[in-house]
C-alpha positions in Angstrom: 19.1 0.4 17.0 17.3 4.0 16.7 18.1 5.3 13.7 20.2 2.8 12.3 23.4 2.3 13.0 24.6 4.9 11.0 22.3 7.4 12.0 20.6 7.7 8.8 17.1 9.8 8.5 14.0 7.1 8.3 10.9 7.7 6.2 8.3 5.2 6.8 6.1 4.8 3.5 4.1 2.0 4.6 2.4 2.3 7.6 -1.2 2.9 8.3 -3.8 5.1 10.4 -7.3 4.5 10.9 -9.4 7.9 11.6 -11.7 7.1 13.8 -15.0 8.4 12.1 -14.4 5.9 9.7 -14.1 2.4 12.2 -17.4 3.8 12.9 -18.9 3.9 9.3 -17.6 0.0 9.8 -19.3 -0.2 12.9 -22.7 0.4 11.2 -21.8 -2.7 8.2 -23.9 -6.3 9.2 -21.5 -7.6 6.6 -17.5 -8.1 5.9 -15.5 -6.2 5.8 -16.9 -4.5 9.8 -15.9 -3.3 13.0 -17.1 -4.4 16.1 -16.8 -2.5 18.8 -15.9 -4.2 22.7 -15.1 -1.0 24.1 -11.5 -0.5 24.6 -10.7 -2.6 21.9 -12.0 -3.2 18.1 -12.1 -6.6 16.1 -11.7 -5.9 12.8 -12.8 -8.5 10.8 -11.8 -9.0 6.7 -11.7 -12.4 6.2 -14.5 -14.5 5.0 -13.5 -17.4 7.7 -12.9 -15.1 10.8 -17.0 -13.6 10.0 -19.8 -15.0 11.3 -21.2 -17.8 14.3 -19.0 -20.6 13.1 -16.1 -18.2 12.4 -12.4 -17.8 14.1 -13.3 -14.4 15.3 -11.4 -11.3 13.3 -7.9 -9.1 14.8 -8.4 -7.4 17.9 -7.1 -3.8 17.4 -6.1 -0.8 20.1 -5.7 2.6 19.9 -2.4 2.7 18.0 -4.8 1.7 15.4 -6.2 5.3 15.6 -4.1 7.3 17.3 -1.7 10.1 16.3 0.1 9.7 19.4 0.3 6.1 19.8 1.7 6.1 16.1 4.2 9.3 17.0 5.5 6.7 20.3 5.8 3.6 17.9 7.9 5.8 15.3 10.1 7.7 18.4 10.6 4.0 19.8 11.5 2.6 16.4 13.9 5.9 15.3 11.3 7.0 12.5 12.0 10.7 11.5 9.3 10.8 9.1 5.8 9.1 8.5 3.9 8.5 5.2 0.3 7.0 7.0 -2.5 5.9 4.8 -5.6 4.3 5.6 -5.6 0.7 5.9 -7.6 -1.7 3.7 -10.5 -1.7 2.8 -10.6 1.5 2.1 -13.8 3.3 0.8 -14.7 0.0 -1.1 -17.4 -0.7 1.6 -19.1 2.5 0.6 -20.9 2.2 -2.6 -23.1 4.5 -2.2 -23.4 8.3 -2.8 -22.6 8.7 0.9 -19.3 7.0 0.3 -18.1 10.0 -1.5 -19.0 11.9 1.3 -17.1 9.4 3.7 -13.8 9.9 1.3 -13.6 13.3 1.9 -14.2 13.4 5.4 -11.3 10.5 6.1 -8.9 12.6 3.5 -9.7 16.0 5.4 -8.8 13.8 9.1 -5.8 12.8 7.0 -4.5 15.6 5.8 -5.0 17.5 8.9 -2.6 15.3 11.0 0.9 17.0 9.2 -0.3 20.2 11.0 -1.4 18.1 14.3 2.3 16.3 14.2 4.3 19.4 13.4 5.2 17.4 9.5 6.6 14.5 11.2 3.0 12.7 9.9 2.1 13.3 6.5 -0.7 11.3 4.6 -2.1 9.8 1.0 -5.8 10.1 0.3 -8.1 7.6 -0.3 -10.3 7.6 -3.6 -14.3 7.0 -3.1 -15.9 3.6 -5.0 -18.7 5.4 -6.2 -18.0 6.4 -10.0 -15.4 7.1 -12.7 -16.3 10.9 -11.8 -16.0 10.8 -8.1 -12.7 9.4 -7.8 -11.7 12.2 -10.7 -13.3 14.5 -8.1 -11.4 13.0 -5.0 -7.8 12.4 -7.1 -8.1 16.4 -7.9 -8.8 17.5 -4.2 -5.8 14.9 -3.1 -3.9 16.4 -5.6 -4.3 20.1 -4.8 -4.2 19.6 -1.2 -1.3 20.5 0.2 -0.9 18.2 3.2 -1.7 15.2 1.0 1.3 13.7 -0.9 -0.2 10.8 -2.8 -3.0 8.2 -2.9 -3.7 4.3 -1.7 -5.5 2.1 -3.7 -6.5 -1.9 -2.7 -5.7 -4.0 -6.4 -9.1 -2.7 -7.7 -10.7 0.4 -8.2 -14.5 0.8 -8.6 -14.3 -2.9 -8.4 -12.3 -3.2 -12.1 -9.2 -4.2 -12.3 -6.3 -2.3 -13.0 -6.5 -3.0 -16.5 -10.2 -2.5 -17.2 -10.6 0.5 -19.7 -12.9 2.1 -17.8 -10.3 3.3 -15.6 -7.6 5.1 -18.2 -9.1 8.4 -17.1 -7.7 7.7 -13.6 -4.1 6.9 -15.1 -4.2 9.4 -17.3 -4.6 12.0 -14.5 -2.1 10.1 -12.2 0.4 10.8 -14.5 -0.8 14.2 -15.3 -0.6 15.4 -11.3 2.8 13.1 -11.0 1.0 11.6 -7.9 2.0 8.6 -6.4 -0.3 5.7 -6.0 0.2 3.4 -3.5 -1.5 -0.6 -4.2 -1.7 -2.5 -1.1 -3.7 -6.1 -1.0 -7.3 -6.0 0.4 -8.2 -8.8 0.7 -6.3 -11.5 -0.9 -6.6 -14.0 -3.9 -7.2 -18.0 -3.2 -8.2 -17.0 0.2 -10.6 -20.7 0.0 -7.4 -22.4 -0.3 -5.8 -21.3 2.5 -8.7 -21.8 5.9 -7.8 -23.4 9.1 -4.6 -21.1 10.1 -6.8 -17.7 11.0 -5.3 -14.9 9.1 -2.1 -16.2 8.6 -2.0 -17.8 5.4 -4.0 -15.0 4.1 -1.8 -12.3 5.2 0.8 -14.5 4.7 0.4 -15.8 1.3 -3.0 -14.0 -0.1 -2.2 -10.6 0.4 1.5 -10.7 -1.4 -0.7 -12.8 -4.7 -3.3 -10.0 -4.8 -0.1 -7.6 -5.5 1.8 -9.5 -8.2 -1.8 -10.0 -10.1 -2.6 -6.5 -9.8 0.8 -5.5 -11.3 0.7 -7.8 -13.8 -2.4 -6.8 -15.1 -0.9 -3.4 -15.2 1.7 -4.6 -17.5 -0.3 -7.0 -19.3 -3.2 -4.8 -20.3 -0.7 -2.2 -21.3 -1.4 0.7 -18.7 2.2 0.7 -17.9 3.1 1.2 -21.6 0.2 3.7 -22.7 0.9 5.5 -19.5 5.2 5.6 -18.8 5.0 8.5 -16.2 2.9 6.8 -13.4 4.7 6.4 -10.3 3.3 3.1 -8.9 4.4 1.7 -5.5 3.7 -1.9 -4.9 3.4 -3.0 -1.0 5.4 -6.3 0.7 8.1 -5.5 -2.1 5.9 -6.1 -5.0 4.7 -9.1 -4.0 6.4 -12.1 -6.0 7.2 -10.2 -9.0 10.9 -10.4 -8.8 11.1 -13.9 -8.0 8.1 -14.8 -11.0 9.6 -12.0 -13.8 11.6 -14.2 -15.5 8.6 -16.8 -16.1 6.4 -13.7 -16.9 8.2 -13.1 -20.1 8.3 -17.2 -20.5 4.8 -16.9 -21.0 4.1 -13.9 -22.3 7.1 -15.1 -25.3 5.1 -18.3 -25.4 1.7 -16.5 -26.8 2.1 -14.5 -29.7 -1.5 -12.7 -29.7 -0.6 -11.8 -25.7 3.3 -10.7 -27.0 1.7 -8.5 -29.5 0.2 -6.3 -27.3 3.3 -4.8 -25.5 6.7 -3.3 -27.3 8.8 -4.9 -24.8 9.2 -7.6 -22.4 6.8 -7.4 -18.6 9.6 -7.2 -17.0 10.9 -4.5 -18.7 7.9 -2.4 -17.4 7.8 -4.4 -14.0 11.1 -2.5 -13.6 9.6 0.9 -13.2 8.0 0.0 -10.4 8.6 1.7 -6.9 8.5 -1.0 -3.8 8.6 -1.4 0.0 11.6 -3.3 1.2 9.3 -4.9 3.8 10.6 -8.4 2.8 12.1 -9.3 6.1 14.4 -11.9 4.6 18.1 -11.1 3.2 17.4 -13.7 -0.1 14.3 -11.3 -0.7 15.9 -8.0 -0.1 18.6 -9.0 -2.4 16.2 -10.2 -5.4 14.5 -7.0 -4.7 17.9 -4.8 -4.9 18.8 -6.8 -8.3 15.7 -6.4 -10.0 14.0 -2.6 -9.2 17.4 -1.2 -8.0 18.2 0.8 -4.6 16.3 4.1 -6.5 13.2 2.1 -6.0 13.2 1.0 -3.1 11.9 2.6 0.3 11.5 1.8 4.0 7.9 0.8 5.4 7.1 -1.1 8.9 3.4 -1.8 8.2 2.5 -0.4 11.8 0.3 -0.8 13.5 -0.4 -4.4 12.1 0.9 -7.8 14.1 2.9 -8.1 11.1 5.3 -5.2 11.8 8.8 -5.4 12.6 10.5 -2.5 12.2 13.8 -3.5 13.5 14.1 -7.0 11.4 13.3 -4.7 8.2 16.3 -2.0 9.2 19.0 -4.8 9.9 17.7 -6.5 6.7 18.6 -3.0 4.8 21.8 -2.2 6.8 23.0 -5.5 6.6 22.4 -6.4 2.8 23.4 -2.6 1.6 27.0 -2.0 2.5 27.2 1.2 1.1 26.2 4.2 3.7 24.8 6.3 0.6 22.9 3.2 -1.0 21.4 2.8 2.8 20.3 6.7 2.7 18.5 6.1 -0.3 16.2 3.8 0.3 15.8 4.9 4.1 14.6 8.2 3.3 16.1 9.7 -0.4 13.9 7.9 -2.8 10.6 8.5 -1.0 11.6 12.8 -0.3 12.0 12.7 -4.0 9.0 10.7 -4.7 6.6 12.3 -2.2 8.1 15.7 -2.9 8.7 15.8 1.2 10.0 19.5 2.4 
């Protein structure tokens, strides 16, 4: 159904690009998260039970992995007008090093450079370094004064802090200053010990949407959210469980007075602001989604060039839950032209 039944305009926010100078800065890691290279292919392995002799081997990945054309064919097959690509966990947190910073802006330069390369159908976020306080100030300012860069993509930590750790109110407080978008997307999961014997399933499955929901909640509980109203936040896999678990977030946070005391209103209530990805794939989902953030915070995203992506399963969930053709061009393309500030 190229684009959509209605012939609405697409924008892809979530969907990911892997420059190849950096699979080889993971070529040259002994540990997880690596690359190894066989040639024609790359295994790309995350998870602590696909690493090592006695391990189930990590995801074998091809050149649309890395490719500006194989990503141009995917969206021209999949009636994408317009891409938002960012690079794919984990990011620069395997580069701790001074050389990482290095490494940041030498994937944000290939990044940015692929808007020109695609003639704007490919625009791209930046990627902060996991150095120091100072280098991803450093790295946030060249994203933000970078024309061919329209926001950044973050895994649920920065620097190794979570979101909530004070350390990191400098970052917010620029965020909101540059009206950037940040994009959080899972790196690598949270009760991932629980969940070995089903490869990356369960992880990806199960892991990666958790890692989300704690991430935001700690951006509510710890009060960035409230000390810091502008930020525009986008949560991947639409926001993990947070519209399902809101309700029992302000249970508990009503049930603790020295936890209530620290935010003016109720999580949800900030929990609300958030942007998300309608990458749900499920009409229940879609619809608790809809009812809790609202269609003006919603967007499109496939997830390319991961197993997981299914473009057209995502579309007929949007076309078929949203019966209104103006509510289907908004969270198609509208919300995230506004958002991204896209020409």
């Amino acid at each position: 159904m190229p684009l959509g039944k209605n012939n609405h305009q697409i924008i892809d926010i979530h969907t990911h690009i892997y420059p190849e100078q950096y699979l080889n800065l993971l070529q040259t890691r002994k540990e997880i998260p690596l690359v190894i290279d066989h040639g024609a292919q790359r295994e790309f392995i995350i998870f602590p039970e696909e690493f090592g002799p006695d391990g189930v081997g990590g995801r074998m990945i091809g050149p649309e992995y890395w490719t500006l054309a194989d990503k141009i064919t995917f969206m021209d097959r999949s009636g994408i007008t317009q891409s938002i690509v960012s690079l794919g966990n984990p990011w620069m947190d395997a580069f701790s090093s001074a050389s990482g910073e290095k490494a940041a802006r030498m994937v944000n330069q290939s990044l940015a450079g692929l808007r020109s390369q695609s003639k704007g159908r490919v625009v791209a976020m930046g990627v902060l370094p996991s150095t120091s306080i100072d280098a991803v100030l450093e790295e946030l300012h060249f994203i933000h004064e970078h024309p061919d860069l329209v926001g950044v993509i973050s895994g649920p930590q920065v620097l190794g802090l979570p979101f909530d750790h004070p350390d990191l109110h400098p970052l917010w407080r620029e965020l909101q200053q540059f009206g950037l978008p940040l994009f959080v997307h899972p790196r690598e999961g949270v009760g991932t010990d629980q969940l070995q014997g089903y490869r990356h399933t369960l992880p990806v499955g199960l892991a990666f949407p958790f890692e989300s929901t704690v991430a935001m909640a700690r951006l509510v509980f710890g009060g960035v959210l409230e000390q810091y109203p502008a930020l525009k936040i986008i949560a991947a896999h639409g926001g993990g469980v947070i519209p399902y678990l809101a309700g029992r977030l302000d249970a508990a946070w009503r049930s603790d007075q020295e936890v209530q005391q620290r935010l003016s209103q109720a999580p949800s209530e900030y929990l609300k602001r958030l942007f998300m990805d309608a990458l749900v794939y499920y009409e229940p989902a879609l619809l608790a989604l809809r009812a809790f953030v609202g269609d003006d915070h919603l967007m499109f995203g496939t997830d390319h060039p991961f197993s997981v992506a299914d473009p057209q399963a995502n579309l007929n969930n949007i076309t078929q839950v949203v019966g209104d053709l103006g509510q289907q061009e908004m969270i198609l393309s509208n919300v995230a032209r506004q958002l991204f500030n896209l020409v």
